[in-house]
C-alpha atoms as one frame of an Amber mdcrd trajectory, in Angstrom:
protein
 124.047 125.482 133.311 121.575 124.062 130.908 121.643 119.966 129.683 122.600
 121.501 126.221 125.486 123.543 127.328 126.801 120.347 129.694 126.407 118.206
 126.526 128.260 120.688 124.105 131.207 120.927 126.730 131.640 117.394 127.065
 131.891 116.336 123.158 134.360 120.021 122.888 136.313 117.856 125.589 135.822
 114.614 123.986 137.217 115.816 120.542 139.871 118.066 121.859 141.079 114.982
 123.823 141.451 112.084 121.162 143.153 114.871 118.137 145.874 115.566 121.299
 145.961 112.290 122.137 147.285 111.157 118.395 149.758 114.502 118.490 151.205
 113.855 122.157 150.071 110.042 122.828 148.754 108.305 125.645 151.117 109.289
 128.447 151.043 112.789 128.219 149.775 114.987 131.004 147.461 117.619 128.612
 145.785 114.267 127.224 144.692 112.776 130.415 143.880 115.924 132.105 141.467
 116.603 129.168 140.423 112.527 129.651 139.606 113.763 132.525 137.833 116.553
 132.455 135.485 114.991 130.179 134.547 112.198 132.421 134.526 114.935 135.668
 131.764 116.457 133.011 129.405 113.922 132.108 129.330 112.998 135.901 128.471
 116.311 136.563 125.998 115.594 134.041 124.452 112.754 135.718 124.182 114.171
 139.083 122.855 117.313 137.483 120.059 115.794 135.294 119.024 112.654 136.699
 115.674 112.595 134.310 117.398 113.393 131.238 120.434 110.891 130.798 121.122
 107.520 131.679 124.280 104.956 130.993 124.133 101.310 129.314 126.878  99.071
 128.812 128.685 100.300 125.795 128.644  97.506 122.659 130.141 100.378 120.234
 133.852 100.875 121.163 136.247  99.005 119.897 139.453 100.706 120.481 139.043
 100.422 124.202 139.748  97.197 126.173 138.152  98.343 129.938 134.537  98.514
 130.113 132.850 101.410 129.156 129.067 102.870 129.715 126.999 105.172 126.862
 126.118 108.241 128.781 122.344 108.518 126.943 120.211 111.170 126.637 116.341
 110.480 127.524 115.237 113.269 125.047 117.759 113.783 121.792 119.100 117.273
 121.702 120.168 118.917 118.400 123.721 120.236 118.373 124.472 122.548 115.189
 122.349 120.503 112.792 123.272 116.955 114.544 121.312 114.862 116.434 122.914
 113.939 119.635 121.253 110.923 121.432 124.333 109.778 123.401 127.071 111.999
 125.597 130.537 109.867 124.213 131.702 107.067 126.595 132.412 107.025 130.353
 134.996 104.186 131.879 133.029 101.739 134.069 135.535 102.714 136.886 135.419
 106.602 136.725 131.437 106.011 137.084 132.444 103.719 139.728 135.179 105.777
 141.858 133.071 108.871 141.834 129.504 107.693 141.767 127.901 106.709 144.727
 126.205 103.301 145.221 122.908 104.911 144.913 123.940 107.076 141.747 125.045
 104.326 139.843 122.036 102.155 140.169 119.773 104.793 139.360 121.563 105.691
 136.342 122.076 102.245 134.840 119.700 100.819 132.379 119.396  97.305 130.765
């Protein structure tokens, strides 16, 4: 699978997740399997493309109260006539529970 492909499955995840989300809420199971298929994506992304993305701290989210890290993108990609430069959020702990040691450090920057 190509980076663009990865990154075009993860915001059709991303988008699908938060409109169910407001229809069903929080608890329901369809919204946080989709939750967490995204996340399942964009560490398949990391592990996948190690040169091309990176996370930072996220300072951009205020709806969510854990802490979150900005899956980036080394090298912008266009996606239908947008600029994408970022990959949506990833919980600190999802990164952490399925991330190795290793993983993590090498992905983290500043």
């Amino acid at each position: 699978m190509t980076i663009e492909k990865q990154v075009r499955q993860i915001i059709a995840f991303n988008h699908v997740w938060k409109r169910q989300r407001e229809l069903l809420g929080d608890k329901s199971p369809t919204v946080n399997l989709l939750k967490f298929r995204k996340s399942s994506l964009q560490v398949e992304l990391l592990r996948n493309f190690p040169e091309q993305v990176y996370l930072v701290v996220a300072d951009d989210n205020s709806e969510e109260t854990e802490l979150l890290y900005s899956v980036r993108l080394k090298k912008e990609i266009n996606m239908n006539n947008v600029i994408r430069r970022d990959v949506e959020h990833l919980p600190a702990r999802i990164a952490e529970e399925y991330l190795t040691e290793d993983e993590l450090t090498r992905c983290i920057k500043g």
